[in-house]
C-alpha positions as CSV (number, residue, x, y, z in Angstrom):
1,X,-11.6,14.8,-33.8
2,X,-13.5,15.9,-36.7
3,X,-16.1,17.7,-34.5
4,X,-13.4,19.0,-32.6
5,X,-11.5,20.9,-35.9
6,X,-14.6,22.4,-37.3
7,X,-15.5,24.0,-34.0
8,X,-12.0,25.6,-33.9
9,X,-12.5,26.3,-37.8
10,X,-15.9,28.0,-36.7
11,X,-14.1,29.8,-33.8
12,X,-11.1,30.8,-36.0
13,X,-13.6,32.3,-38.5
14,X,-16.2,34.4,-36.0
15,X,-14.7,34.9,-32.4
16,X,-12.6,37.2,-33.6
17,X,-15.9,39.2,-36.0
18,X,-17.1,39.4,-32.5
19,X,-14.9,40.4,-30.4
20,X,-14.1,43.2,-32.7
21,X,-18.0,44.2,-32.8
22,X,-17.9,44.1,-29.1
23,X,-14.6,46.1,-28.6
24,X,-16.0,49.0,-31.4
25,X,-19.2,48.8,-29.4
26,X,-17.6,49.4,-26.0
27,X,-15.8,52.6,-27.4
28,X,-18.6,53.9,-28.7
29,X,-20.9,53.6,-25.8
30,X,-18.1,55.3,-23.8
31,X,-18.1,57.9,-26.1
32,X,-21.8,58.3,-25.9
33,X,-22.1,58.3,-22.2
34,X,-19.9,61.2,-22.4
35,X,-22.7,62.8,-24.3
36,X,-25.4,62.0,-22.2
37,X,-23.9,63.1,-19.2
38,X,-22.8,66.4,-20.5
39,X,-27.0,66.8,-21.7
40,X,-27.7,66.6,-18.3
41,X,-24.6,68.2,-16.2
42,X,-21.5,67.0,-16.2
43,X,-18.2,68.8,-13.8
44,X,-14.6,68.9,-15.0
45,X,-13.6,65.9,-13.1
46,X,-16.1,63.8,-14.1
47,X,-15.5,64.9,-17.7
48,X,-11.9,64.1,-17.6
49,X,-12.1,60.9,-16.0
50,X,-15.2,59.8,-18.7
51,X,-12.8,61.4,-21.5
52,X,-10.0,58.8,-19.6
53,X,-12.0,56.1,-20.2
54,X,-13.3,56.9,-23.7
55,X,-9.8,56.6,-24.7
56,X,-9.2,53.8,-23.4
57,X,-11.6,51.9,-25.4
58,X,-11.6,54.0,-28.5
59,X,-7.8,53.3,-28.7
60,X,-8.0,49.7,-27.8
61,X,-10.1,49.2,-30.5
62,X,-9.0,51.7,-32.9
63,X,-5.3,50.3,-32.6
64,X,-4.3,48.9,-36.1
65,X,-7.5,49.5,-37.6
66,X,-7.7,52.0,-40.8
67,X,-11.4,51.9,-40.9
68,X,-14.3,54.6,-41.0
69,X,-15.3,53.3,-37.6
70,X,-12.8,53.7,-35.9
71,X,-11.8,57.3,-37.8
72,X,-14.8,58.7,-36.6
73,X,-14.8,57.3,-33.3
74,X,-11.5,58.9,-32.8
75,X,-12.7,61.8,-33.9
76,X,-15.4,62.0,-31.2
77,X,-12.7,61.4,-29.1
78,X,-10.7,64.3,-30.5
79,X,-13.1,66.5,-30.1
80,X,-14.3,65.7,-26.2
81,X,-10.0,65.9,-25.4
82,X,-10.0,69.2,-27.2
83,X,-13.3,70.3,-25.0
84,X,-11.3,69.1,-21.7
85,X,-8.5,71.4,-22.8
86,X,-10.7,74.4,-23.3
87,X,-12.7,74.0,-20.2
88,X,-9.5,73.4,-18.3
89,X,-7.9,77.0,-19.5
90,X,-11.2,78.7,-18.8
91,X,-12.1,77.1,-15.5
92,X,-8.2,79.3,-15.0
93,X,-9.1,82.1,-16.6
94,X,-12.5,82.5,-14.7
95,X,-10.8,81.5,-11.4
96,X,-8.1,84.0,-12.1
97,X,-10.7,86.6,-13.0
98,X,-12.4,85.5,-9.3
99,X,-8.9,86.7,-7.7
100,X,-8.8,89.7,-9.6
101,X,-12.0,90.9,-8.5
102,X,-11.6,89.9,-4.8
103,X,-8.4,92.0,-4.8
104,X,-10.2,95.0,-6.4
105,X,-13.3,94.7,-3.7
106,X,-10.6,94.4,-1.1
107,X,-8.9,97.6,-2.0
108,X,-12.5,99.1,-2.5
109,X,-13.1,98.6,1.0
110,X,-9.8,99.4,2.5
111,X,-11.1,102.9,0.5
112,X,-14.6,103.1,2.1
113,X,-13.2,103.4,5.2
């Protein structure tokens, strides 16, 4: 019995030290394979879906902490969201500037005739 309550005593005291390591470590190696694919080549949808998951972790382990990890971690997060949003609008703009200029070399054409 005695055996038996200090190895509860001893999980009591570090699981939880280590599954809070763990969780902060998962959230920031899903941040940072967000970087490393974007080094390389990254398109929208893959971004989005990474950024997905990134939040995921960051907020699962951010949730009810108040700690400088987990601030800047959310901030990294913050920043790759506000990147998705950016690209999205431009990846419009651009495609809408695509349409424009088809339009304007169809009615070029119907001209060169």
């Amino acid at each position: 019995m005695k055996k038996f309550t200090l190895t509860m005593i001893f999980l009591l005291i570090f699981l939880p030290s280590a599954i809070f390591a763990q969780s902060a470590r998962k959230a920031y190696e899903s941040l940072k394979k967000i970087e490393a694919q974007a080094d390389v080549g990254i398109s929208l949808n893959d971004f989005l879906k990474m950024v997905g998951n990134a939040k995921y972790e960051v907020d699962s382990y951010a949730e009810d902490k108040n700690t400088k990890l987990a601030g800047y971690l959310q901030l990294a997060l913050l920043h790759y969201e506000m990147a998705a949003q950016v690209w999205d609008v431009s990846k419009s703009l651009v495609n809408q500037n695509f349409e424009q200029a088809s339009k304007a070399l169809k009615e070029a054409k119907k001209l060169m005739k």
